[in-house]
N, C-alpha and C positions, 0 to 999 in steps of 0.2 A: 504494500500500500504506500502513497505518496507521505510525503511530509507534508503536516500541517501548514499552511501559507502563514507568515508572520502578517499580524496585526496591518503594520505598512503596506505588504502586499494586496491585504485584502481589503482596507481605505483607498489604495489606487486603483485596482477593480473597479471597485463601486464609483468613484470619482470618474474614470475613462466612461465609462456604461452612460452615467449622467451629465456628461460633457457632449457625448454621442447625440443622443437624447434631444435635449435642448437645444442642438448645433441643426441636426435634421428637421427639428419641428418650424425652427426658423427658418429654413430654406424651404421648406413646404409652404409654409403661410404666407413667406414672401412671396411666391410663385403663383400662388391661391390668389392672391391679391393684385398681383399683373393679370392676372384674367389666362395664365397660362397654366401647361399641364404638368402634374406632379415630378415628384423628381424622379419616382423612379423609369417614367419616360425618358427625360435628361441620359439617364444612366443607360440605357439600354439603347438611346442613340448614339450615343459619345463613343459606345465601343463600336456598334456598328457602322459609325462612320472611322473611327478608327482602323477598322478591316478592309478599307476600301472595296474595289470592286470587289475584290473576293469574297466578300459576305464571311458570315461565319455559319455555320448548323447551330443547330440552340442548344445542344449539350455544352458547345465552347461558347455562349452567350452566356449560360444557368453560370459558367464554371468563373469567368469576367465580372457576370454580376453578385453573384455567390443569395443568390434569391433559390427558392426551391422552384421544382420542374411547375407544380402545378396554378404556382404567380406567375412562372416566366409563361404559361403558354394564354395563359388570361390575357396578360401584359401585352401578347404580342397579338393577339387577336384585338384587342382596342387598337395599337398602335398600327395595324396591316386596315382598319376598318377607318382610319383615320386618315389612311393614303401618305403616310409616315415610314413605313418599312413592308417592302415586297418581298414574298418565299418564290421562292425559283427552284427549279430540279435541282439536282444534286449530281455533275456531270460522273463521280466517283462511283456514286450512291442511287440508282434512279428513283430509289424507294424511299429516299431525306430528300429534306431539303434543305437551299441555303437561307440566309436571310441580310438582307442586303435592304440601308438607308436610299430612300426617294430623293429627289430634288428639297421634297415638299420635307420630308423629316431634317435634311439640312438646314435647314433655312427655319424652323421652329425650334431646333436647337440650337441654334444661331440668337436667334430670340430670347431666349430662355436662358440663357447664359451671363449677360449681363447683371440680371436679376440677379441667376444664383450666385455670381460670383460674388455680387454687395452680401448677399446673406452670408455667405463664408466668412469674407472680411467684418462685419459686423458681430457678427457671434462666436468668431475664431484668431483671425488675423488682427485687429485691435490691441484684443488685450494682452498680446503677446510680444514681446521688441525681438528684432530679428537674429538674436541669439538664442532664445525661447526655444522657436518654430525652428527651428535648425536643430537645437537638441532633442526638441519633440517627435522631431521626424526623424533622425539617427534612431533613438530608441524604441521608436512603433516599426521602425523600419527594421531592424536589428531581430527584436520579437516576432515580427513577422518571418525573418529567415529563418530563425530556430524554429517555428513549430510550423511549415513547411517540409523542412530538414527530417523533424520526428516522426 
């Protein structure tokens, strides 16, 4: 069995969890508030325009957005109903498909980025001076490599 987490451990836990938390809800309600669409639209465009032409299959979208299969394929059925992202054969695969950003999904995440990004800087980047954000991100970045690794 593991060791108990030290006291510290488990106040930044809970501290990251609720930094999370209130950092997303801001970026949601800023987004709510421009009259545009949630973040996790944002997120699921951003990769696949990321992917260019090549699109991705949705197991390496599920895998980019780290959402479960049964959000992502919701997600993508508002976002293909929206004329935001188109499924295409699968030239490997004829039985998948790809998924591949529209003109029209460019250009709404195009949109939507300004916003988000004031919400970031508002409820993240502020209160932070650029030695902060620099150690902040070595150590999530760091933690990230180790339980990857495991």
């Amino acid at each position: 069995m593991a060791a108990k987490p030290s006291e510290t451990v488990v106040r930044a836990w809970a501290r990251l969890i609720r930094a999370q938390r209130l950092a997303l809800g801001a970026a949601e309600q800023a987004l709510k508030s421009a009259g545009l669409p949630p973040l996790a639209w944002y997120d699921a465009l951003i990769e696949l325009e990321r992917a260019g032409n090549d699109g991705l299959r949705a197991f390496e979208l599920e895998r980019a957005m780290l959402l479960e299969q049964y959000n992502l394929s919701r997600l993508l059925d508002r976002l293909e109903k929206a004329g935001y992202v188109e499924r295409r054969v699968c030239a490997d695969d004829r039985r998948g498909q790809v998924l591949a950003i529209t003109p029209a999904g460019k250009t709404i995440r195009r949109r939507m980025w300004p916003v988000y990004g004031a919400a970031i800087e508002d409820a993240f980047g502020r209160h932070l001076s650029a030695k902060q954000a620099e150690t902040l991100d070595a150590l999530l970045g760091a933690l990230l490599e180790k339980s990857r690794a495991s």
